[in-house]
C-alpha positions as CSV (number, residue, x, y, z in Angstrom):
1,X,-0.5,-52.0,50.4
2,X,-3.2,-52.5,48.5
3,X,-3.8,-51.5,44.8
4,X,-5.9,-48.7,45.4
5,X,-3.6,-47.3,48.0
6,X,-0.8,-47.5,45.5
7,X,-2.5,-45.9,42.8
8,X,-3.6,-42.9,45.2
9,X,0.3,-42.5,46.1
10,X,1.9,-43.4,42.6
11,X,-0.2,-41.3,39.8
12,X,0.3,-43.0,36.5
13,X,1.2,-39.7,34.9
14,X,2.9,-36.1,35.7
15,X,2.0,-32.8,33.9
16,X,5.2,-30.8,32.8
17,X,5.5,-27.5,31.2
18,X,8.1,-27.3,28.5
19,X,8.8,-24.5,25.3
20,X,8.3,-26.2,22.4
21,X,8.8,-24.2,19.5
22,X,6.1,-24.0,17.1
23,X,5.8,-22.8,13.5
24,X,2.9,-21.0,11.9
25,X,1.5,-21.0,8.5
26,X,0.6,-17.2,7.9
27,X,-1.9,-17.4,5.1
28,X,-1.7,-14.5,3.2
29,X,-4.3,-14.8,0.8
30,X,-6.5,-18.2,-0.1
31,X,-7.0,-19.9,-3.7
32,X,-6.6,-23.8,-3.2
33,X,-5.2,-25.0,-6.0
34,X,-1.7,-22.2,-5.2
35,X,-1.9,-23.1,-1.8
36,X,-1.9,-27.0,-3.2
37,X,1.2,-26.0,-5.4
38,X,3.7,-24.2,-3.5
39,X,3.4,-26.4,-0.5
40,X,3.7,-29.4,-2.4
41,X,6.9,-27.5,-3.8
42,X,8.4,-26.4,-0.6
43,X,7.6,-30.1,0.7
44,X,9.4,-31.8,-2.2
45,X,12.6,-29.5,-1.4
46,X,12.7,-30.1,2.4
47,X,10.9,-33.3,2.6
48,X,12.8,-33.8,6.6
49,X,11.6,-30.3,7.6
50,X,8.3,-31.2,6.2
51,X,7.8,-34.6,7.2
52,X,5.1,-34.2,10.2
53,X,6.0,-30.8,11.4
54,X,3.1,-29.7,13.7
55,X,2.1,-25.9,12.7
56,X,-0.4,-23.6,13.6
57,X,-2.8,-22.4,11.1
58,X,-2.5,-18.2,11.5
59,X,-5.7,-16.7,9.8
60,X,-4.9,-13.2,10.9
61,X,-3.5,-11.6,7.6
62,X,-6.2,-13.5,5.6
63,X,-8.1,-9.8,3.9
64,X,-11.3,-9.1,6.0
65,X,-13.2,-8.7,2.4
66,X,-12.1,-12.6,1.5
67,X,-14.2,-15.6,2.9
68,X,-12.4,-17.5,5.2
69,X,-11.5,-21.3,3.6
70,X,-13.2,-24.0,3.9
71,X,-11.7,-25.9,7.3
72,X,-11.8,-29.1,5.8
73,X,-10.1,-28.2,2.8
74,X,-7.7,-26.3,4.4
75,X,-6.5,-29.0,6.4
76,X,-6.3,-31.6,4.1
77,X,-4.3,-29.7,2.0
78,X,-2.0,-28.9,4.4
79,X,-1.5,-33.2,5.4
80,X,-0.8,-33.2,1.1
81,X,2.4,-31.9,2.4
82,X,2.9,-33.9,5.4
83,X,2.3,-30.5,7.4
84,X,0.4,-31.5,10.5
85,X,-2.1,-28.7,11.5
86,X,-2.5,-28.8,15.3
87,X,-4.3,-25.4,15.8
88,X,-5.6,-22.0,14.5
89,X,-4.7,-18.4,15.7
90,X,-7.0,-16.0,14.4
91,X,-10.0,-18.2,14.0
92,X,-12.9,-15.9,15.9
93,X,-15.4,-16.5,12.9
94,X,-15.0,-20.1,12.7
95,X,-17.9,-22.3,14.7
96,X,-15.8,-23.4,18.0
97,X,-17.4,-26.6,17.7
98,X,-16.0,-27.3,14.4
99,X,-12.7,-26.6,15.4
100,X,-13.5,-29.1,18.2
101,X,-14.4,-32.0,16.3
102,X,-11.5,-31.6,13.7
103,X,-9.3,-31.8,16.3
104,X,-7.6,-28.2,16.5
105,X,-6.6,-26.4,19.5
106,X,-7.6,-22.6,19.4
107,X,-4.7,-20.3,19.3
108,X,-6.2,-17.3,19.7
109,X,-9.3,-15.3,18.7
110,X,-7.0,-12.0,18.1
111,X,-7.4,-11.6,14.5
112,X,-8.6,-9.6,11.5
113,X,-11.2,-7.8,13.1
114,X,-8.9,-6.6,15.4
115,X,-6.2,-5.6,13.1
116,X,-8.6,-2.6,11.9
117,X,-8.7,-0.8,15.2
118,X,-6.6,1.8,16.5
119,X,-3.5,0.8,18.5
120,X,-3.6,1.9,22.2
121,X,-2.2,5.0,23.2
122,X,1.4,4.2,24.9
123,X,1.7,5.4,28.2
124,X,5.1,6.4,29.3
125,X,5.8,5.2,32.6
126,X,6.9,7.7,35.8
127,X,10.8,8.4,35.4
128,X,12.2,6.8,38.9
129,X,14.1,8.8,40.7
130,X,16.9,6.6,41.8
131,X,17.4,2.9,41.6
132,X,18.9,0.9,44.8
133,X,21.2,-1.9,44.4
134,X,19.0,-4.3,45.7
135,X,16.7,-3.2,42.7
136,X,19.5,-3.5,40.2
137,X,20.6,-7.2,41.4
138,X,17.8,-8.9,38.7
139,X,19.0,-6.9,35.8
140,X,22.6,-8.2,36.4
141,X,21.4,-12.0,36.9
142,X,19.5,-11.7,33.9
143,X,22.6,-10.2,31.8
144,X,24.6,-13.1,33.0
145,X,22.2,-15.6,31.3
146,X,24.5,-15.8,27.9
147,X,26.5,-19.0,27.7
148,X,29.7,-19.6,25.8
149,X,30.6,-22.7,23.8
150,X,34.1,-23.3,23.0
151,X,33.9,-26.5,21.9
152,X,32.1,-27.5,18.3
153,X,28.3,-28.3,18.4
154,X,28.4,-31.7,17.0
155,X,25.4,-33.5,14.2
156,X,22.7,-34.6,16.6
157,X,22.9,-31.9,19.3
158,X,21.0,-29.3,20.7
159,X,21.7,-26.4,23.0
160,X,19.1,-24.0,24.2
161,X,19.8,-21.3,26.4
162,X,16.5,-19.4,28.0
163,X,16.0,-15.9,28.8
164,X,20.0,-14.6,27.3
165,X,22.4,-15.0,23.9
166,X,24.3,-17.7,23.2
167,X,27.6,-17.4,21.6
168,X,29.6,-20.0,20.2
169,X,33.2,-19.7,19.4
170,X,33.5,-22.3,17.0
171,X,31.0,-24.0,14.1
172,X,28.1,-25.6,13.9
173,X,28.1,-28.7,12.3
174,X,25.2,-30.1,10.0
175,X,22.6,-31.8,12.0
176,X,22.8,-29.9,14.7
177,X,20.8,-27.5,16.5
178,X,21.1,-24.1,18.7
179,X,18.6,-22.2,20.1
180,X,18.4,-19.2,22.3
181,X,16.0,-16.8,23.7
182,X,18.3,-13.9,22.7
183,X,20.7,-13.6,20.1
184,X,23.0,-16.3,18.6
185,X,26.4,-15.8,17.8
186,X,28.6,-18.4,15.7
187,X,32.4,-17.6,15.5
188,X,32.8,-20.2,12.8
189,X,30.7,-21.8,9.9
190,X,27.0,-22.3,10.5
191,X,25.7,-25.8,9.5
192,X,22.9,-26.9,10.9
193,X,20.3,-25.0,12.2
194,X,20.1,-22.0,14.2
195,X,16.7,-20.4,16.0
196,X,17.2,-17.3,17.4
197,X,14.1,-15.2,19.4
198,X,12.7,-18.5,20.6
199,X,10.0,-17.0,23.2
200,X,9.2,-14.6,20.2
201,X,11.8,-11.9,20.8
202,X,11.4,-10.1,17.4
203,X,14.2,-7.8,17.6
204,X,16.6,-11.4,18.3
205,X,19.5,-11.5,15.7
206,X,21.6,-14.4,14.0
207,X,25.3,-13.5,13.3
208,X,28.2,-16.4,11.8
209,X,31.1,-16.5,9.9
210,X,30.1,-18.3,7.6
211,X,26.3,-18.7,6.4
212,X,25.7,-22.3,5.4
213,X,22.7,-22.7,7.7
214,X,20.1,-26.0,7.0
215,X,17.8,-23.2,8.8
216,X,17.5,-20.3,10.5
217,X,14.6,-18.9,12.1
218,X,13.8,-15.4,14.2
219,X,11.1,-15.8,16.4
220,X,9.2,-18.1,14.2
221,X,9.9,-17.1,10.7
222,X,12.2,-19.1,9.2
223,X,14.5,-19.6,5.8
224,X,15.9,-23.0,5.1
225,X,19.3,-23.2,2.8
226,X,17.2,-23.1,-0.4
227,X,16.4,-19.6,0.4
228,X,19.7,-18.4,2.3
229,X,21.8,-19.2,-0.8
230,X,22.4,-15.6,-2.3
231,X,25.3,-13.4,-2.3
232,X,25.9,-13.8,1.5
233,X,25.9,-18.1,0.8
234,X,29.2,-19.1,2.8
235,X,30.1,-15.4,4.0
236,X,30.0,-14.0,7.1
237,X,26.7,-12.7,7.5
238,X,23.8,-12.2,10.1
239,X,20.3,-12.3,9.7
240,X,17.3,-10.3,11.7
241,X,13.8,-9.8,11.1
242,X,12.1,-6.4,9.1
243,X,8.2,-7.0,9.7
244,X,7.9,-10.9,9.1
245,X,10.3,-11.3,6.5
246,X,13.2,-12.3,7.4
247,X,16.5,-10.6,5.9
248,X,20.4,-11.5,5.8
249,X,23.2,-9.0,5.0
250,X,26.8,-9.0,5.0
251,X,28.9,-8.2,8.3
C-alpha cells in the first residue's frame, strides 16, 4: 500500500463531540482597576480553580448606557488572574474581525439590545386528548436515567450522569468530582465538588448531609468553600439557584 493510499484510509485525526462545562464571567458593570482587584482577590484564594480555567466573557448585563471595554484590556486583565478568556457571549457591537484576530470564539450575538424588547407571547400548546403507551415509553426511559452510588466517590474521580439525577448514598470525598444533568443528591458529607444543571438546567438542585463542598455550581454559577461557609457550613443543606445567584438553606 502505498503512502497516499494509507493516508486516504487512516485519517490522522477524528472529530468528537463531547460537553464540556464552561464557566462565564458575567460582567456586571466595567471600571478596570475593580475588575483588576477582585479578580486578583478571588485568584489569590482559589489559585487551583483559577489556574488556566477557560471562561467565556458574557457582556450581556453590561448597562446599554455604559461603553463597552476596551477588548484588549479586558483580556489582559483577565490572564492577571490566570483566567483564560476563550470567547464572548453577548458581543454584537464588537468588530467580528477583532474578536478574530484576538483569538476569541463568538458565543453569541444575543445581548443587551435584546434584553430591552418584549418577551414573546407564550403559546399554550393544544391539550392532547389521550396519550398511548407507545407514546409514554420515552418519558419512562428518560426517568430511569438517575444512577445510584453506594460506594464513596473517592479524591481524583468523576462521575457524570447525562440527561437524569444522580444520587449518592454515601460522601464525597475532597478531590473529587460529580456531575449530573439533573439534580445531585449526597447522603453523606460533600467534599469535593459538586455541579448540578450541567446542560444548563436552571431549576437543577444540590442537596447533602453535610455542606463542606470545594465547589458547587447550578448550571454555571458557582460558590467555592470561601463563600459556602455560613450558618449551613457542615450541616445538611441544599443549594438551588434564585435568578443567578446562587442560594443555600438548611434541610
Amino acid at each position: 500500500m502505498t503512502a497516499d493510499n494509507a493516508s486516504s484510509t487512516n485519517p490522522p485525526f477524528r472529530f468528537k463531540s463531547s460537553r464540556v462545562s464552561l464557566n462565564e464571567l458575567m460582567l456586571l458593570e466595567y471600571d478596570a482597576e475593580r475588575l483588576r482587584s477582585e479578580l486578583g482577590r478571588h485568584a489569590a484564594r482559589l489559585p487551583s480553580l483559577f489556574r488556566q480555567m477557560p471562561v467565556v466573557i458574557n457582556l450581556e448585563q453590561l448597562p446599554a448606557e455604559q461603553p463597552l471595554p476596551p477588548l484588549s484590556d479586558l483580556l489582559a486583565i483577565c490572564r492577571e488572574s490566570a483566567l483564560n478568556p476563550i470567547g464572548l457571549k453577548g458581543n454584537s457591537r464588537y468588530d467580528a474581525e477583532l474578536c478574530s484576530s484576538l483569538g476569541l470564539a463568538d458565543f453569541g450575538q444575543g445581548g443587551r439590545g435584546e434584553q430591552l424588547r418584549d418577551p414573546e407571547p407564550v403559546v399554550e400548546p393544544e391539550p392532547v386528548a389521550a396519550v398511548t403507551e407507545q407514546a409514554a415509553e420515552p418519558t419512562v426511559k428518560a426517568e430511569s436515567r438517575t444512577r445510584i452510588l453506594t460506594a464513596p466517590v473517592r479524591s481524583g474521580q468523576q462521575v457524570y450522569v447525562q440527561g437524569g439525577d444522580l444520587i449518592v448514598l454515601s460522601s464525597v470525598g475532597a478531590g473529587a468530582e460529580v456531575l449530573a444533568d439533573g439534580n445531585i443528591h449526597i447522603y453523606g458529607p460533600l467534599r469535593g465538588r459538586a455541579m448540578a444543571g450541567v446542560n444548563g438546567n436552571t431549576d437543577a438542585r444540590i442537596f447533602c448531609q453535610s455542606l463542606e463542598a470545594e465547589l458547587i455550581s447550578i448550571a454555571g454559577y458557582f460558590k467555592a468553600s470561601e463563600d459556602l461557609q455560613s450558618d449551613h457550613w457542615q450541616k445538611p443543606a441544599q443549594a438551588w439557584l434564585c435568578g443567578t445567584r446562587l442560594d443555600t438553606a438548611a434541610l
